[in-house]
Backbone as a ProteinNet text record, in pm:
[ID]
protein_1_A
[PRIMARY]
XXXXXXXXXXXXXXXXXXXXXXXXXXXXXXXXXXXXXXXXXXXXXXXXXXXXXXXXXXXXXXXXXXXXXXXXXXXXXXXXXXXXXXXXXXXXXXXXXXXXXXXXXXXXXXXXXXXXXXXXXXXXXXXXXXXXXXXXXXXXXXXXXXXXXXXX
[TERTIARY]
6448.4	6558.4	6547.8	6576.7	6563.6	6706.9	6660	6818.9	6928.4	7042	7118	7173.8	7180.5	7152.7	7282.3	7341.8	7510.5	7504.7	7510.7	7427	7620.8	7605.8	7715.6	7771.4	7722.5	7804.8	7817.2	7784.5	7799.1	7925.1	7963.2	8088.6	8156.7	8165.2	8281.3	8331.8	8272.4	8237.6	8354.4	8317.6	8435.3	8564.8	8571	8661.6	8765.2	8695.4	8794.9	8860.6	8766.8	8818.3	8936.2	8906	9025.8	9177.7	9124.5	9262.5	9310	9210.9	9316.8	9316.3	9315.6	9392.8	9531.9	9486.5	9617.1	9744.2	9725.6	9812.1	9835	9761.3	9829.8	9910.8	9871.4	10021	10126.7	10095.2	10187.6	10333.6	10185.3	10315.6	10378.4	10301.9	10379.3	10499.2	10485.9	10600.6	10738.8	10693.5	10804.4	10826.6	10767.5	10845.4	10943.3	10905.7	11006	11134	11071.6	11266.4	11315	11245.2	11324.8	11386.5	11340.5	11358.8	11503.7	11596.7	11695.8	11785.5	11707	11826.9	11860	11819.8	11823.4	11961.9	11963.8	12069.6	12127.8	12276.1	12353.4	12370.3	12457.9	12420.4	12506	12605	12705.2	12619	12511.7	12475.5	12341.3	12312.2	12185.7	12274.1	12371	12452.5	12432.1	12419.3	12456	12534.2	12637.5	12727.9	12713.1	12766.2	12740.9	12827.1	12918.3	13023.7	13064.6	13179.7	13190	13134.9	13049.5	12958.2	12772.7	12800.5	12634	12587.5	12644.1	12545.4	12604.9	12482.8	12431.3	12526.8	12593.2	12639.1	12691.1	12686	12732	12865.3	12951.8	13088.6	13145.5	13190	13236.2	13325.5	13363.3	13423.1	13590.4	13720.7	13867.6	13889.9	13955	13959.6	14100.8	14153	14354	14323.2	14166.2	14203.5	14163.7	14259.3	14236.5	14108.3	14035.4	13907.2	13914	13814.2	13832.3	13743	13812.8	13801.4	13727.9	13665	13508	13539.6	13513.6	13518	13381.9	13356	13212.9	13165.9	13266	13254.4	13177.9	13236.9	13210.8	13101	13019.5	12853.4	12772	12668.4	12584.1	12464	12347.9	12256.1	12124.1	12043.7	11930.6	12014.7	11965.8	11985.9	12116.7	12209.5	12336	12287.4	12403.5	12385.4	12401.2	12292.8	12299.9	12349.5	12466.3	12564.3	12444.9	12490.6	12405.9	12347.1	12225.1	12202.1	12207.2	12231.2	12264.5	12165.2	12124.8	11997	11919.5	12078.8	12029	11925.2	12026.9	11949.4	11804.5	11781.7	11645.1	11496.1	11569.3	11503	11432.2	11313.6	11252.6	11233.1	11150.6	11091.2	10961.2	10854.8	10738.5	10662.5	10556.9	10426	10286.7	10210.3	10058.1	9990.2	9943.2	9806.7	9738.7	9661	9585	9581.4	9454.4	9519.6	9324.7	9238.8	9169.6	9185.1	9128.5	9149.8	9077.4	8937.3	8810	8819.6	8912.7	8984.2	9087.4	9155.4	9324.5	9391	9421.4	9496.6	9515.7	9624.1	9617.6	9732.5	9789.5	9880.7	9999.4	10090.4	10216.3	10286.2	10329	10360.5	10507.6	10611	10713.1	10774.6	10894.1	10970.7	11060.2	11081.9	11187.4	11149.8	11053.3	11036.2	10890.6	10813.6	10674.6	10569.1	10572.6	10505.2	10400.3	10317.6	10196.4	10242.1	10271.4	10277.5	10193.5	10164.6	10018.9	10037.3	9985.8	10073.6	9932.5	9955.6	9852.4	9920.2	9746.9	9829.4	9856	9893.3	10006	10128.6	10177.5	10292.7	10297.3	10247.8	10244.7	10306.7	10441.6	10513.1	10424.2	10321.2	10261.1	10139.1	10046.9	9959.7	9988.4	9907	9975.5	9818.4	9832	9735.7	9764.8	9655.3	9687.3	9837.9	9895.1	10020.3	10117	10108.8	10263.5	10387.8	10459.8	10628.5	10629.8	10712.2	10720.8	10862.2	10901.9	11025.2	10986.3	11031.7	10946.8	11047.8	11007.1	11065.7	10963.6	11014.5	10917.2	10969.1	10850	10845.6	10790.9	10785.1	10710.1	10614.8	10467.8	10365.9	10316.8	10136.8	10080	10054.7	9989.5	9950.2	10048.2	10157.2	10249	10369.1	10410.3	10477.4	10408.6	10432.6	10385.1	10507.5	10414.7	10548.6	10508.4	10693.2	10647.5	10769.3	10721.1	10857.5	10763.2	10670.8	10620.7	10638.9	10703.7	10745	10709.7	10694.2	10700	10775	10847.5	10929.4	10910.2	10948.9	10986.2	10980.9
8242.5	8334	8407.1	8492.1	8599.6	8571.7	8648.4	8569.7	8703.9	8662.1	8810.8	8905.9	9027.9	9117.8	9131.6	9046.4	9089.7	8962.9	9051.4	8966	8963.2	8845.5	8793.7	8913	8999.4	9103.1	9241.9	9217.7	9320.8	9236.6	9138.4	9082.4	9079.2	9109.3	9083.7	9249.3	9327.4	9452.8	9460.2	9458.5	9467.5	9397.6	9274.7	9216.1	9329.6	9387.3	9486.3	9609.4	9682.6	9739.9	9707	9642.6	9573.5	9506.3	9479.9	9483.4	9597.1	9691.8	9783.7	9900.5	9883.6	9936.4	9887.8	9712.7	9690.5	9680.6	9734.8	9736.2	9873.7	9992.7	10148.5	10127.8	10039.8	10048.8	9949.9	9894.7	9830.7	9914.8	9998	10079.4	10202.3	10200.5	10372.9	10259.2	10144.4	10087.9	10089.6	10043.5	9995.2	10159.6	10254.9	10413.5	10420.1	10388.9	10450.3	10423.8	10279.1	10170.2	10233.3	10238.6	10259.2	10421.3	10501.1	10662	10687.3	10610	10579.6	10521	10459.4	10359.9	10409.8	10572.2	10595.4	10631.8	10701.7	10660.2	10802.3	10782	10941.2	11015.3	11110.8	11205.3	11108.8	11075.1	11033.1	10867.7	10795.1	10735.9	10764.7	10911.7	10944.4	10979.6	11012.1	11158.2	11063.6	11110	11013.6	11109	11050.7	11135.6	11091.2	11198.7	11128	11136.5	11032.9	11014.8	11088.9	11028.9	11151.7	11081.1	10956.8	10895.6	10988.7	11059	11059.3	10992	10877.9	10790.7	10824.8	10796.7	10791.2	10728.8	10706.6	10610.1	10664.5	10581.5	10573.8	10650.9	10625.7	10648.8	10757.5	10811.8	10974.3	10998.2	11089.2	11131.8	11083.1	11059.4	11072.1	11208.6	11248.1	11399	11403	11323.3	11319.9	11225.4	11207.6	11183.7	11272.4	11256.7	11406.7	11406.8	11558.4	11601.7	11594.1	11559.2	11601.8	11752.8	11878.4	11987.7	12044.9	12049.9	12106	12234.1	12251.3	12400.1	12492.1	12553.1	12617.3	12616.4	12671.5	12644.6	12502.2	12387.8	12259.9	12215.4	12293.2	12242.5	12241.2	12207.6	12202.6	12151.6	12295	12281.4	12271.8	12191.2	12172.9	12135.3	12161.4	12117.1	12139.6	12029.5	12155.4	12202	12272	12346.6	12268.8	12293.5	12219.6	12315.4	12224.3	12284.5	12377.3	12470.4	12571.6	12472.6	12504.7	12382.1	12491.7	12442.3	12501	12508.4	12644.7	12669.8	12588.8	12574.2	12445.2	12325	12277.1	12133.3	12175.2	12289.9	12278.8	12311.8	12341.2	12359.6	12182.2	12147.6	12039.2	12017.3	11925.1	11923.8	11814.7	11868.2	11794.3	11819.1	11716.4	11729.9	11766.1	11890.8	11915.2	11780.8	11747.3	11608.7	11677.8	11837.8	11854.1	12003.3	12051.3	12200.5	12261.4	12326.8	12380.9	12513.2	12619.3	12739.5	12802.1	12758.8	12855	12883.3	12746.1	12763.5	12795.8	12829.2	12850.2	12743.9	12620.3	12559.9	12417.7	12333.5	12275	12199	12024.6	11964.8	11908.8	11915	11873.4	11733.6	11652.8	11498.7	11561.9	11522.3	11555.4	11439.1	11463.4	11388.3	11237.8	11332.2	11211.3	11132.6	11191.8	11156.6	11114.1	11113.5	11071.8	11111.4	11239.6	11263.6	11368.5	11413.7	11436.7	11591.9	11750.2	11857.5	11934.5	12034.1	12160.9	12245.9	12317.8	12434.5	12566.4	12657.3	12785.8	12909.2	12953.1	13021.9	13173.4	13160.8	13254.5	13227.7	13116.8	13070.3	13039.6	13129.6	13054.7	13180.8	13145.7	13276.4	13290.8	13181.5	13191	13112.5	13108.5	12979	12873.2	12767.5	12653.6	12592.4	12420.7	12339.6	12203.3	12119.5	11967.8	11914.5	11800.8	11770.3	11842.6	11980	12034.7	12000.2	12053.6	11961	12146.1	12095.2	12240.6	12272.1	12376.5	12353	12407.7	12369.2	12486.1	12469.9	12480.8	12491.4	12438.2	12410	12323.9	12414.9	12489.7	12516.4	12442.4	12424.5	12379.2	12437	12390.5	12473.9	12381.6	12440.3	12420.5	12298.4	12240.5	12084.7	12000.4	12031.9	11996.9	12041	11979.6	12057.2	12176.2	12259.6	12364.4	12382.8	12403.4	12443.9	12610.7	12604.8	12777.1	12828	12960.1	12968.2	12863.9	12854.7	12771.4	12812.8	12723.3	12778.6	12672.4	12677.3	12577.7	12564.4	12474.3	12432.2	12439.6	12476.1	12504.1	12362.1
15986.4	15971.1	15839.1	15828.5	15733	15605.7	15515.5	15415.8	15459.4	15379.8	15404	15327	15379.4	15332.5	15183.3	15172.8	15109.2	14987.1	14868.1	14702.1	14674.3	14609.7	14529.9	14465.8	14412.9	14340.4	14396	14570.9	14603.9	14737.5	14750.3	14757.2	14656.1	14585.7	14409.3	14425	14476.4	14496.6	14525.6	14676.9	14798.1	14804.4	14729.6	14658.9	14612.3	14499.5	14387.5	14487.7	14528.7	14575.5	14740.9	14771.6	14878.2	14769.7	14674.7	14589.5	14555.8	14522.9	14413.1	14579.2	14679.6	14786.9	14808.3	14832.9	14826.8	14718.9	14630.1	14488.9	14490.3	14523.1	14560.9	14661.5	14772.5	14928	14824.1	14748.2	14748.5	14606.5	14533.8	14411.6	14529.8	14653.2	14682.5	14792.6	14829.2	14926.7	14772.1	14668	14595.6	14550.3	14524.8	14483.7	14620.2	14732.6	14815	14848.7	14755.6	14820.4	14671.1	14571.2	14431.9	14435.4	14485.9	14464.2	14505	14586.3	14623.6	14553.3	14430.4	14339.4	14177.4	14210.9	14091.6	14026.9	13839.7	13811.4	13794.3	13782.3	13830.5	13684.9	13675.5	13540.6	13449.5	13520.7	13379.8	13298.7	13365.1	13310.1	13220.2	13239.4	13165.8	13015.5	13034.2	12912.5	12781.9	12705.6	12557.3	12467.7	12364.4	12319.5	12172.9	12057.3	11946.2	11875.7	11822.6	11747.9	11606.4	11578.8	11395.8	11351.8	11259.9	11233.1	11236.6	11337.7	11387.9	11425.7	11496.5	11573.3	11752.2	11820.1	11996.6	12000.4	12125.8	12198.6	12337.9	12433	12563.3	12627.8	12539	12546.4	12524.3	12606.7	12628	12485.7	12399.3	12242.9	12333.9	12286.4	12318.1	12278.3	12422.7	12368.6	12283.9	12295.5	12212	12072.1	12045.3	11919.6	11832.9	11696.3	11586.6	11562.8	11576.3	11495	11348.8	11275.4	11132.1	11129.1	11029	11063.6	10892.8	10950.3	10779.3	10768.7	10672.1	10635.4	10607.5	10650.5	10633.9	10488.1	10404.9	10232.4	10162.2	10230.1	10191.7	10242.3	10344.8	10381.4	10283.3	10238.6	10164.8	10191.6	10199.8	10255.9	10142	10195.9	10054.8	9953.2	9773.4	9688.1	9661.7	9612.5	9518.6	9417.1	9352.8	9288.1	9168.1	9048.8	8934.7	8812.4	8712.8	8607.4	8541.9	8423.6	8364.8	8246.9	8228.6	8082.5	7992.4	7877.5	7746.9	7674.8	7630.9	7554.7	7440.9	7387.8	7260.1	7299.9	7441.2	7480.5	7509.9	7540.7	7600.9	7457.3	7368.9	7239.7	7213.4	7144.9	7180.3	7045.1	6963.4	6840.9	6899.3	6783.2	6848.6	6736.8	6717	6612.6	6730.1	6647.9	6714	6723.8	6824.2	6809.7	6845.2	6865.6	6875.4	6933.7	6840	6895.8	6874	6939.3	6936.4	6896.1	6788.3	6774.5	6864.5	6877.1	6966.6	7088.2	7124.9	7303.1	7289	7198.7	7240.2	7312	7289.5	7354.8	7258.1	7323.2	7239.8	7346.9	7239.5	7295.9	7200.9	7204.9	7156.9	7185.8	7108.1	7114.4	7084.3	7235.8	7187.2	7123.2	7036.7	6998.2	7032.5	7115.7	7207.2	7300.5	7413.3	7536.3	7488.7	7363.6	7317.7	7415.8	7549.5	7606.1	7581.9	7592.6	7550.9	7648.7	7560.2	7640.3	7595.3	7722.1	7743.7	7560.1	7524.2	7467.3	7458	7535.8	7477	7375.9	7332.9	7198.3	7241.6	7371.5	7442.3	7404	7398.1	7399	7224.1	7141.5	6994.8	6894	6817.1	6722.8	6626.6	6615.7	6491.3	6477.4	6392.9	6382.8	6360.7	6459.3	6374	6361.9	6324.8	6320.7	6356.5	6346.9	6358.7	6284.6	6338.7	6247	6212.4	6284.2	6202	6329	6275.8	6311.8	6367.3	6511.8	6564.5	6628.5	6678.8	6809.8	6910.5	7016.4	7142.5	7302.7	7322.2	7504.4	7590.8	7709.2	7813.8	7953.5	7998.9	8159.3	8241.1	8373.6	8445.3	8481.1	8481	8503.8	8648	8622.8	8782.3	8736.3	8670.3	8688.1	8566.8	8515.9	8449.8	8363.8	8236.3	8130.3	8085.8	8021.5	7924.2	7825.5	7713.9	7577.2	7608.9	7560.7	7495.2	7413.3	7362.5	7222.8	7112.4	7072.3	6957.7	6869.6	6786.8	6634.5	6519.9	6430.3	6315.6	6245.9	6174.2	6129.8	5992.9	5914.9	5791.8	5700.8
[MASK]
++++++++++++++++++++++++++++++++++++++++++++++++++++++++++++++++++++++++++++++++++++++++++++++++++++++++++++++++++++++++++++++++++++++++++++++++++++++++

């Protein structure tokens, strides 16, 4: 007798696929009983309270609204008080100032932080160690002084 024609993994074969037939009849039998049990609008709706939070539960229409005033929104930043010119005046000693490059850096006073200063921004010459006053903008990669003055 001859052997036969059907190898272990060509039964494992036919295996898979006779399952995953029967697992498609079996997701399209359960869509058809389910397509019937679905859910109505008022349980999809979600509502959202004076809080801002979701919830289930329809708003009471007889209870009082609280009533905003368009004035009192505030969108992005508020608005910040005017600063006073004085405060923004600084005092600082040069740690270091190149003439050939024009630039240089300022050790401020108070905050002991280490600022830009070019001799764009300079009333006058200065050098290493002198005692200065100046102003601080915001630049592209940090502080910058400007208004440089020396101190008497």
């Amino acid at each position: 007798m001859g052997r036969s024609q059907e190898t272990f993994s060509k039964k494992e074969k036919e295996k898979k696929k006779l399952k995953k037939r029967q697992d498609k009849e079996q997701k399209k039998e359960d869509r058809k009983t389910n397509s019937n049990k679905g859910k109505g609008i008022d349980e999809m709706l979600a509502y959202v309270d004076d809080e801002g939070n979701i919830t289930s539960t329809p708003p009471d229409p007889t209870k009082k609204k609280k009533v905003v005033k368009q004035e009192d929104i505030q969108i992005g930043v508020s608005k910040q008080e005017e600063l006073n010119p004085a405060d923004l005046i600084r005092k600082g000693t040069v740690t270091f100032f190149n003439t050939s490059k024009g630039y240089g850096f300022i050790k401020d006073h108070e905050t002991q932080e280490s600022i830009f200063v070019h001799q764009n921004e300079l009333a006058g010459p200065i050098k290493e160690n002198d005692k200065v006053n100046f102003e601080v903008e915001k630049g592209l990669k940090g502080l910058n002084a400007i208004n440089v003055k020396i101190i008497s």
